[in-house]
N, C-alpha and C positions, 0 to 999 in steps of 0.2 A: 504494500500500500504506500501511496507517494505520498507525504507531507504537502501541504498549501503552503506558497511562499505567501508569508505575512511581511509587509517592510516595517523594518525593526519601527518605525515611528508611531505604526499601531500597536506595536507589541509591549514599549514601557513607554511612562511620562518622562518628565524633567524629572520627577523626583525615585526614579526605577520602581514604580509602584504600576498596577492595573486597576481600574481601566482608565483610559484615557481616551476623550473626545474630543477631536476635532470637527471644526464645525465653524466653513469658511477660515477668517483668520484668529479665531478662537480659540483657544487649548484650552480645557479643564481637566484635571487628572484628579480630583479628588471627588468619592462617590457621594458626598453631600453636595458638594458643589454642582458636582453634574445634574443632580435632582433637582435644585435650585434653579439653576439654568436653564433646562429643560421647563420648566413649570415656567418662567420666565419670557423664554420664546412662543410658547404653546399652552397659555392659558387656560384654554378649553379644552386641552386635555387630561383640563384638574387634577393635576399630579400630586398637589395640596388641599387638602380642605378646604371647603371656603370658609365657613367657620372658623372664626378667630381662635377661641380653646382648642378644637379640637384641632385644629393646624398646628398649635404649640405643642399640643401632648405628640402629633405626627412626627413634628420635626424633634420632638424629645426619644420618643423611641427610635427612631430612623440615628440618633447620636447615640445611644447605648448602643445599638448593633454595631454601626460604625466602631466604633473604639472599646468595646468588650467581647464579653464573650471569647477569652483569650480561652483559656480550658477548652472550652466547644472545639475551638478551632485545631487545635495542637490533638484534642486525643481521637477528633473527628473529621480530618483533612478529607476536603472534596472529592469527592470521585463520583460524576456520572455514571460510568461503566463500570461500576461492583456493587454488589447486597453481600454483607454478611450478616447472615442472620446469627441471633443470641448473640451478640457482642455485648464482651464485657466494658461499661462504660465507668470509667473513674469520677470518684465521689463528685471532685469539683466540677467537671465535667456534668452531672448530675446536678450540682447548683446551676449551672447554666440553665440546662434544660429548662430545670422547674421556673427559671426566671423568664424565659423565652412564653412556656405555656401560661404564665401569669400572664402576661403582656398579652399573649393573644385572648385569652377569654375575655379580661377586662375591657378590649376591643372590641371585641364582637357582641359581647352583651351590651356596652355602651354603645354602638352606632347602630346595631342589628344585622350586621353583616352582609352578604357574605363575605364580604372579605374585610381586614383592621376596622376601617373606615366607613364600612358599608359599599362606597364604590371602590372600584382598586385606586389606589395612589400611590406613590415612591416608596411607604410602609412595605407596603406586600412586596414590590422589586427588591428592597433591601434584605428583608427574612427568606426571599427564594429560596438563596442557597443553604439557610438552613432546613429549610424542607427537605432538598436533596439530601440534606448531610441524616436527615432522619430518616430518611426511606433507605439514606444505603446502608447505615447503620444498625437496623432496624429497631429505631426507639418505641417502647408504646407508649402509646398517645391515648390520652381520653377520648370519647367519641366528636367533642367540638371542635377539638387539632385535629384530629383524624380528620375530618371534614374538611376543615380550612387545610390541609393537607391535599387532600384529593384536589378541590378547588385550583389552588394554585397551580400544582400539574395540570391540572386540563388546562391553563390558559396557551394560546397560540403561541405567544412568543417562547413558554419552556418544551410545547411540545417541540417544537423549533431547534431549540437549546440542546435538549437530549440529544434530538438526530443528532443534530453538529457535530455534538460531541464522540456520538458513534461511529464518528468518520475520524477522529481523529487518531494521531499517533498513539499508543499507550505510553511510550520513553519520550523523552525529548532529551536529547544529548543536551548539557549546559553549554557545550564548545559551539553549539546551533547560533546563542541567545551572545548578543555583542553586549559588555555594558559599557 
């Protein structure tokens, strides 16, 4: 299977971090920023609440996920293409979670769902990839994650995601990646 050439300009920012958007003579590489921007350019497709509180609480969760959940992350690195089922997950790893499924119920009970906010917003784009990281890991979930689980997978752009993903390389040599 052939690799896609990617030009390294897409593949890191200024700061060797992902993702990064360009857009015209624009660069944003940080994923709040780009949510910001994005809602910025494209208003109506309310990527924020319009509602004053609930836009703050948006953009307060969307900064926890940003800059936590370091445990999640470390004992549950991404991977589209694997399930292991009964994995054992580390305590703090475990605070994570329960902090994550907080977040989502208080969401969904507060807006009515289906998804954070009721409609999707930057919210649900930012917890995506914990969803993947819970399906490959196979965390259980109460029945309203589970749902908001499911939800999320169906939407177009991860059914999208996945494929991609299933095209891609399993390795990526580091000598590939310039820095």
């Amino acid at each position: 299977m052939t690799r896609k050439h990617v030009p390294k300009s897409c593949l890191l920012s200024s700061s060797i971090l992902v993702p990064c958007l360009s857009h015209g003579k624009v660069v944003v590489w940080d994923t709040l920023a780009i949510g910001e921007y994005l809602n910025e350019i494209r208003p109506g497709a309310k990527l924020l609440p319009s509602d004053q509180i609930a836009r703050a609480h948006c953009r307060a969760i969307c900064g926890e996920m940003h800059s936590g959940f370091s445990a999640l992350r470390t004992a549950l690195p991404m991977n589209l293409n694997a399930h292991f089922e009964d994995f054992k997950i580390w305590s703090r790893a475990e605070a994570d979670i329960t902090r994550i499924t907080t977040i989502w119920k208080q969401c969904l009970a507060t807006h009515g769902g289906p998804f954070l906010f009721g409609e999707r917003t930057v919210a649900d784009a930012m917890y995506a990839p914990v969803v993947t990281r819970f399906l490959t890991y196979d965390v259980k979930l109460d029945s309203v994650c589970d749902a908001y689980c499911r939800r999320v997978m169906a939407m177009p752009e991860m059914l999208q995601w996945c494929n991609d993903a299933r095209g891609e390389a399993s390795e990526i040599n580091e000598l590939d990646v310039e820095f």
